[in-house]
C-alpha positions in Angstrom: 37.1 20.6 -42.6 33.7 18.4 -42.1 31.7 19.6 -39.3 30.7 17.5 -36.0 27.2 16.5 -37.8 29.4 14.7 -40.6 31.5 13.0 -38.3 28.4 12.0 -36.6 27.1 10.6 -40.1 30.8 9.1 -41.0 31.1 6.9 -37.6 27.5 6.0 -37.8 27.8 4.5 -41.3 31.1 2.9 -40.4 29.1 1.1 -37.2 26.2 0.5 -39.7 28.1 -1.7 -41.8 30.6 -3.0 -38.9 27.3 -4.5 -37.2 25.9 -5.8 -40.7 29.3 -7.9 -41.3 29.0 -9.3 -38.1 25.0 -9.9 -38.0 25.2 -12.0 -41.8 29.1 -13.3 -41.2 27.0 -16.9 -41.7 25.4 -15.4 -45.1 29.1 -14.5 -46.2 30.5 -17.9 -45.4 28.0 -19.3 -47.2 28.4 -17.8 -50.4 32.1 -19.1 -50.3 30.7 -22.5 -50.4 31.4 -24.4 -54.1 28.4 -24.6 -56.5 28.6 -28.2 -56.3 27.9 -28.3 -52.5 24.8 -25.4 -53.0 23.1 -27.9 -55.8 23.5 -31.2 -53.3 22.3 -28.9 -50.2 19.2 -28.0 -52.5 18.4 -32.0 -53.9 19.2 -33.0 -50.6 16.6 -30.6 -49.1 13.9 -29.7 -52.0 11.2 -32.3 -50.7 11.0 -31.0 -47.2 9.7 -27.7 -48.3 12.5 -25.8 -46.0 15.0 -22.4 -46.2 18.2 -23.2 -48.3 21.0 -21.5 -49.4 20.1 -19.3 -52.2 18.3 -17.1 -49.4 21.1 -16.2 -47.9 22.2 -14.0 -50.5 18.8 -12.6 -50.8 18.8 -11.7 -46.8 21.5 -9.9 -47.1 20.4 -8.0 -49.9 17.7 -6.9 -47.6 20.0 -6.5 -44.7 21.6 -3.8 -46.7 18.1 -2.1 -47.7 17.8 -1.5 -44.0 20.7 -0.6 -42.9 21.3 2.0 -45.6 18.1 3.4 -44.5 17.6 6.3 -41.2 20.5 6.3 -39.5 20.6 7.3 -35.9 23.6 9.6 -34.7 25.0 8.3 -31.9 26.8 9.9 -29.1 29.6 7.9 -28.4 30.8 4.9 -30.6 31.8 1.6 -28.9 32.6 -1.7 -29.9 30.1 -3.7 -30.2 30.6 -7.2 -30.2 29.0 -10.0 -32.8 25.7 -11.5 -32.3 26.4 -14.5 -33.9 29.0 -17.1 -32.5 31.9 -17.7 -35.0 31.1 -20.8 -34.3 27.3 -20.9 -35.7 29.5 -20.3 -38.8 31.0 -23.7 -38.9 28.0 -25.1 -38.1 26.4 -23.8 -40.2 28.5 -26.0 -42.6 28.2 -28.9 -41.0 24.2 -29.2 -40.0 21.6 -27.8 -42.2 19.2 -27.1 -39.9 21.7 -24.9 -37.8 21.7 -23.2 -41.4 17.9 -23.1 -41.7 17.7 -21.3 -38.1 20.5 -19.0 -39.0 18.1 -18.3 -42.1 14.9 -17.8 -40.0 16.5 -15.8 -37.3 17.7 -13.3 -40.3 14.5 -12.8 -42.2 12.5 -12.3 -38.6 15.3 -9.9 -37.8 14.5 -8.2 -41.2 10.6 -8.8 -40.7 10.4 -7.3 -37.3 12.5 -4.0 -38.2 10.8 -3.4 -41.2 7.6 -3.7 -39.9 8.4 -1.6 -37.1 9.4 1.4 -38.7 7.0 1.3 -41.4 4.4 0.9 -38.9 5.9 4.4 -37.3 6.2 6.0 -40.6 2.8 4.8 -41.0 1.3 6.8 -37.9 -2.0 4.9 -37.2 -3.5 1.9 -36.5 -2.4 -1.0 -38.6 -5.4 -3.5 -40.2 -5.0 -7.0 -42.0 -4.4 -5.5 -45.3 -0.7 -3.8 -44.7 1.6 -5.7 -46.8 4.8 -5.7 -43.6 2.0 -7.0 -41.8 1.1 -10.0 -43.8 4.5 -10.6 -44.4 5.7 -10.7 -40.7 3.2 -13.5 -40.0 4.2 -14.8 -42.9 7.7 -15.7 -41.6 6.4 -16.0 -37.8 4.5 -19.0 -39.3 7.9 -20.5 -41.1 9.9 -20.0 -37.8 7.5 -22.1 -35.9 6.8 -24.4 -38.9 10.2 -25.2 -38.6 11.3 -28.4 -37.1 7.6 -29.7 -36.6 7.3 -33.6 -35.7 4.9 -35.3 -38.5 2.0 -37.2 -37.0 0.4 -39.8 -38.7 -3.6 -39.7 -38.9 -6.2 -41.3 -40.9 -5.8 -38.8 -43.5 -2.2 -39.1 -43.7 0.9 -37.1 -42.6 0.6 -33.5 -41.0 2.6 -31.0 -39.6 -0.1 -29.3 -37.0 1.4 -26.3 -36.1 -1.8 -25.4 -34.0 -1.0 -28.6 -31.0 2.2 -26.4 -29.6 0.1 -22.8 -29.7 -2.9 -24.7 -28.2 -0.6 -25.3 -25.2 -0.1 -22.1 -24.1 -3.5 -21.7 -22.4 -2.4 -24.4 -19.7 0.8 -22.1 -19.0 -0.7 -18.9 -18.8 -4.6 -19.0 -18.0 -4.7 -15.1 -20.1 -4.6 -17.1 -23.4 -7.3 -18.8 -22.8 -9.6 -16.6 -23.7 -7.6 -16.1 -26.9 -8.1 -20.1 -27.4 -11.5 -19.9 -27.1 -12.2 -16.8 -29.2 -10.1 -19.1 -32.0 -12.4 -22.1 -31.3 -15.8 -20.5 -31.5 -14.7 -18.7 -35.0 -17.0 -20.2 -37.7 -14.9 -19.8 -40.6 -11.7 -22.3 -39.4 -11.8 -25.8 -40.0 -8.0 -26.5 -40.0 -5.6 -26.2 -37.4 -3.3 -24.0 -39.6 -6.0 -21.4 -39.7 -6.7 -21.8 -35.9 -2.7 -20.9 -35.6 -3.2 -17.9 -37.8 -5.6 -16.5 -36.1 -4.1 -17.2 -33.1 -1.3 -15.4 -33.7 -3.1 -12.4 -35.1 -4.9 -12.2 -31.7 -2.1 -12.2 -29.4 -0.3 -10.0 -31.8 -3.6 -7.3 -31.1 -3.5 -8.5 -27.4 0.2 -7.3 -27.4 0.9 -10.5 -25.6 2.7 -12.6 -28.3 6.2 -12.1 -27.2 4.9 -12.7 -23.7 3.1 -16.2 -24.8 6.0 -17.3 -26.9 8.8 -16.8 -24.1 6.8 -19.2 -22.0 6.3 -21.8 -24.7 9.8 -21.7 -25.4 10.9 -22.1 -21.5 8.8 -25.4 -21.3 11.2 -27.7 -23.3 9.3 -30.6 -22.1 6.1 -29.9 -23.5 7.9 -28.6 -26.5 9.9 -31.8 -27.8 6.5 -33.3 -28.2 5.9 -31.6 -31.2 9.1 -30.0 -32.4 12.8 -31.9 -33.1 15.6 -31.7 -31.5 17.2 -29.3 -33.7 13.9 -26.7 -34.1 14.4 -23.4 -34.0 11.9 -22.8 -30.9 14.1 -25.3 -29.0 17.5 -23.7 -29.6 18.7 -20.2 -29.3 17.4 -18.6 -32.3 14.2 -19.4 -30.8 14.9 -17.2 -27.8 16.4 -14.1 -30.2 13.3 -14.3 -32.1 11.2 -14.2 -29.0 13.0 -11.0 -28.1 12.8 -9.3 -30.9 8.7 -9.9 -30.6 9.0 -7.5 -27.6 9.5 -4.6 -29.8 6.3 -5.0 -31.7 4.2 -3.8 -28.7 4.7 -0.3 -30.0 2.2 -1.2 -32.3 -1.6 -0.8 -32.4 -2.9 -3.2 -34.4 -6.9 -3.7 -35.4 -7.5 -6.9 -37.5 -10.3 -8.5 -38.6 -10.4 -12.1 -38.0 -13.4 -12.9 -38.3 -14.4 -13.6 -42.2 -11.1 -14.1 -43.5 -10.1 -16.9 -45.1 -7.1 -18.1 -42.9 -7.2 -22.1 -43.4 -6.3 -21.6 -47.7 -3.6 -18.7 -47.9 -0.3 -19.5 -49.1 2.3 -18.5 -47.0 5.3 -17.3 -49.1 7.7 -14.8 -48.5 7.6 -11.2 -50.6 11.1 -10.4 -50.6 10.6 -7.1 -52.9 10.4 -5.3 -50.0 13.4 -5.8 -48.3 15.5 -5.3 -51.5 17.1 -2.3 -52.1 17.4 -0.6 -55.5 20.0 0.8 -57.3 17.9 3.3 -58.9 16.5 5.0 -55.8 19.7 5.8 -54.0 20.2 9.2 -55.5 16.4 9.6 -53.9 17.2 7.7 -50.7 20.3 10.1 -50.2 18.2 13.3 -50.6 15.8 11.4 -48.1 18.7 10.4 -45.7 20.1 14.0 -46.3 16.3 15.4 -45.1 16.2 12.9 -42.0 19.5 13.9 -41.2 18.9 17.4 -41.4 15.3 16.8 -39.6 17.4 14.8 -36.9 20.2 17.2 -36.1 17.2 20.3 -36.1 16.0 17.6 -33.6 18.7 17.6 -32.0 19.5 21.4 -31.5 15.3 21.5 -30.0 16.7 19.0 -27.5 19.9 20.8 -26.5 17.7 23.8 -26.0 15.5 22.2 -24.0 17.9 20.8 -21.9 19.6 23.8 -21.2 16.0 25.4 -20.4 15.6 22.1 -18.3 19.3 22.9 -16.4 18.2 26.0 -15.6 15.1 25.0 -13.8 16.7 21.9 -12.1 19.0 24.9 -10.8 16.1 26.9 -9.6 14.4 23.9 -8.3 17.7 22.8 -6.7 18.4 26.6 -4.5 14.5 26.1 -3.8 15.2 22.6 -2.5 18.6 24.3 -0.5 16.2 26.8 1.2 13.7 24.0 2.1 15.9 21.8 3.4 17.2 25.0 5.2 14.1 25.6 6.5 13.3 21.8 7.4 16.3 22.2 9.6 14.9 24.7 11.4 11.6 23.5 12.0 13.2 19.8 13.0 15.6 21.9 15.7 12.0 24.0 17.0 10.3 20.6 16.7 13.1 19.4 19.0 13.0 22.0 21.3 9.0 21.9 21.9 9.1 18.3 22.4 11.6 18.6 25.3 9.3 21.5 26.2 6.1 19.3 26.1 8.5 16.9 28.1 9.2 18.9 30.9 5.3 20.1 30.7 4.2 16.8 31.1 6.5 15.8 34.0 5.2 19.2 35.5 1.5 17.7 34.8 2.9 14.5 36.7 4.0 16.3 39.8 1.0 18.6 39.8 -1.5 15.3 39.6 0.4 13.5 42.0 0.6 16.4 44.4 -3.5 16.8 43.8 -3.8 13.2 44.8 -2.5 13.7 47.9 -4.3 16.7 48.7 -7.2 14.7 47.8 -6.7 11.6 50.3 -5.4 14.1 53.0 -9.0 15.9 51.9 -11.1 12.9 51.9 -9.5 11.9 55.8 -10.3 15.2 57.3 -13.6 14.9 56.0 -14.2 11.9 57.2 -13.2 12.5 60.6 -15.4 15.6 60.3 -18.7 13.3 59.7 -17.4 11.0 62.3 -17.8 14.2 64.4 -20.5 15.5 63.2 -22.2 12.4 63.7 -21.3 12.2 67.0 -22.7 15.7 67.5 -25.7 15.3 66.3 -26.3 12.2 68.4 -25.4 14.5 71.0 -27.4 16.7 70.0 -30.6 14.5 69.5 -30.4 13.1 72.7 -30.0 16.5 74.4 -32.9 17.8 72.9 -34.9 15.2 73.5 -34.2 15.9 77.2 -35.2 19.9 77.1 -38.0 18.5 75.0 -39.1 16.7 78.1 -38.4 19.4 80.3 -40.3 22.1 77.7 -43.2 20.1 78.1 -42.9 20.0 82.3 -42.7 23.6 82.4 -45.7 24.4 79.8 -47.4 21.6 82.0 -46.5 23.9 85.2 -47.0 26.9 83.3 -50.6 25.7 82.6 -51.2 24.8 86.0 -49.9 28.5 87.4 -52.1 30.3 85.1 -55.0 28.1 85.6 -54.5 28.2 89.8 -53.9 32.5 89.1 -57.1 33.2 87.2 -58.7 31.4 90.4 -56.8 33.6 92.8 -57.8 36.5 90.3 -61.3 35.5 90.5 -61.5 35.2 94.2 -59.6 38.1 94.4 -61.9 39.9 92.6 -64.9 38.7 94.7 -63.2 39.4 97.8 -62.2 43.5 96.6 -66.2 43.6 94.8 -67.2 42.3 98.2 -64.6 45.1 100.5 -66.1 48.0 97.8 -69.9 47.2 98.0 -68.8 47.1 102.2 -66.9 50.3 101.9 -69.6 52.0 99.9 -72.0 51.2 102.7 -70.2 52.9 105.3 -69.7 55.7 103.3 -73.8 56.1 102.2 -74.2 55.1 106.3 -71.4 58.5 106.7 -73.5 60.8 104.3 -76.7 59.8 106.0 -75.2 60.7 109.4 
């Protein structure tokens, strides 16, 4: 009986190759096609330089390269339903530049993932030299090569592929200084290179996707350069653009600056995204490690989330007790307010009461200085009164004394004169 972690691996290799039949259903329907229609497609298209059929097959070589890689055990398994249209199918058929997107849209698909996880693998900082790396900008600058208007100039026919990017600074005023730093590099002398490096700089900025989704929104400014049928002007343009986001998981340091940008030949390595025969007894033990690395994984998550339960249950019956608590203080809250209520109407009273001790206060004192006033006007005028009379009696007083001592004095002369008289008759007594 297999165990849950096989039928984890079963149902995820059965989704795995579910979502690849729908992803390349085009690629499929195009190897149906008769030889004879593959060799007119190619004559028909060799002079223009763009994707044809023969790729197809090769994409979903590489399709299968990554998706027999790490597989991811999912929880549940649901439906999923196609990406592509049946109907991109048929037209696939009919126009080949619905063909030529369908091709683009696969290898950026293929591009993007592969660079992403190697970049992961990788662990550190990625620099101009890593082969996904070259290889993504590679096919970044065939996606927006694709459907490019020629212009005529005195040197001939171009595809500029720098006029489009240069319009981004007027849409979002951040690239400009991305604009600039391309301008002022001394090493570019073609607009090609100034798009490379471009590219590379928003791709360090980790503002490409960003940049892109508002090109692509302005279809305006974009039908000046592009055709009606370019890939930045029709849904594939969008995907592509959302698959960009992913790459800002990714710390990338290049060196712009002295590299020869304007001369290098941009062709596709698909090595990279085919798989080998060879290596899948390897690639098994490898899946086999992963799987066992994953499901380890796996057990140190269930453990943590049980460790995790338990504290979100403590935190939980501390949260109970708080809120408990919370209660309480709301009701004591509630009480001393209407306690501070009644306080404060008590205050009211109290002051208003005060006031009117206050005025009844004020009154009686009032009529008390009206009084007092009156008293001591009283009073004044009565003493100026036994002032006047004081001074008539001292005045009298005076006199009395005065007229007294002159009694006194002749008082005095009159009993000196009675003695010396009465001393006389006495001698005149003796003598007798």
């Amino acid at each position: 009986m297999a165990t849950p972690a096989e039928q984890d691996l079963v149902l995820a290799e059965a989704e795995s190759n579910k979502e690849r039949a729908q992803v390349f259903g085009i690629l499929r329907l195009q190897e149906d096609k008769s030889a004879a229609e593959k060799v007119s497609g190619a004559a028909m298209k060799s002079g223009d330089g763009r994707w044809q059929a023969p790729i197809f097959a090769l994409a979903r070589k590489a399709s299968e390269t990554f998706s027999g890689g790490i597989h991811v055990l999912p929880k549940v398994t649901e439906p999923k339903t196609s990406t592509f249209p049946e109907e991109w199918g048929a037209k696939a058929f009919r126009d080949p530049m619905a063909m030529e997107r369908a091709n683009l849209l696969n290898m950026a698909k293929l591009s993007i993932k592969g660079l992403i996880e190697s970049a992961l693998s990788f662990g550190r900082t990625l620099d101009s030299d890593y082969p996904p790396l070259q290889q993504f900008f590679v096919v970044m600058e065939h996606c927006l090569k694709h459907g490019l208007k020629v212009k005529k100039s005195f040197l001939g026919y171009n595809k500029s592929l720098w006029g489009p990017l240069e319009m981004v600074e007027k849409l979002c005023p951040e690239a400009g200084e991305i604009a600039a730093s391309v301008r002022d590099l001394p090493g570019l002398k073609t607009p090609l290179g100034r798009a490379r490096a471009w590219l590379r700089l928003a791709l360090m900025q980790k503002k490409l996707a960003d940049y892109l989704r508002l090109l692509i929104t302005r279809k305006d400014i974009l039908s000046e350069f592009y055709e009606n049928s370019a890939v930045m002007l029709e849904e594939e343009g969008a995907v592509i653009v959302g698959l960009l986001v992913g790459l800002n998981v990714i710390d990338a340091n290049l060196c712009v600056k002295g590299e020869d940008l304007d001369t290098q030949v941009g062709v596709i390595d698909f090595s990279m995204y085919l798989k080998n025969d060879i290596d899948d007894d390897y690639r098994s033990e490898e899946r086999n490690g992963q799987i066992s690395a994953i499901l380890d994984q796996k057990n140190y998550v269930e453990e943590l989330n049980r460790q995790l339960n338990s504290t979100v249950q403590g935190l939980q019956g501390r949260v109970e007790s708080l809120e408990k608590s919370n209660s309480k203080l709301i009701e004591e809250l509630a009480i001393a307010k209407n306690n501070i209520i009644k306080l404060q109407e008590e205050n009211h009273q109290l002051r208003t009461e005060n006031s009117v001790i206050l005025m009844k206060a004020q009154q009686r004192l009032e009529v008390l200085l009206r009084d007092l006033n009156c008293e001591l006007d009283t009073y004044k005028q009565s003493r100026q009164g036994l002032d006047e009379m004081y001074n008539e009696a001292r005045r009298q007083l005076k006199e009395e004394c005065q007229l007294r001592q002159v009694l006194h004095s002749e008082h005095f002369q009159s009993f000196s004169s009675v003695s010396i008289v009465y001393l006389n008759i006495i001698r005149i007594f003796n003598l007798a």
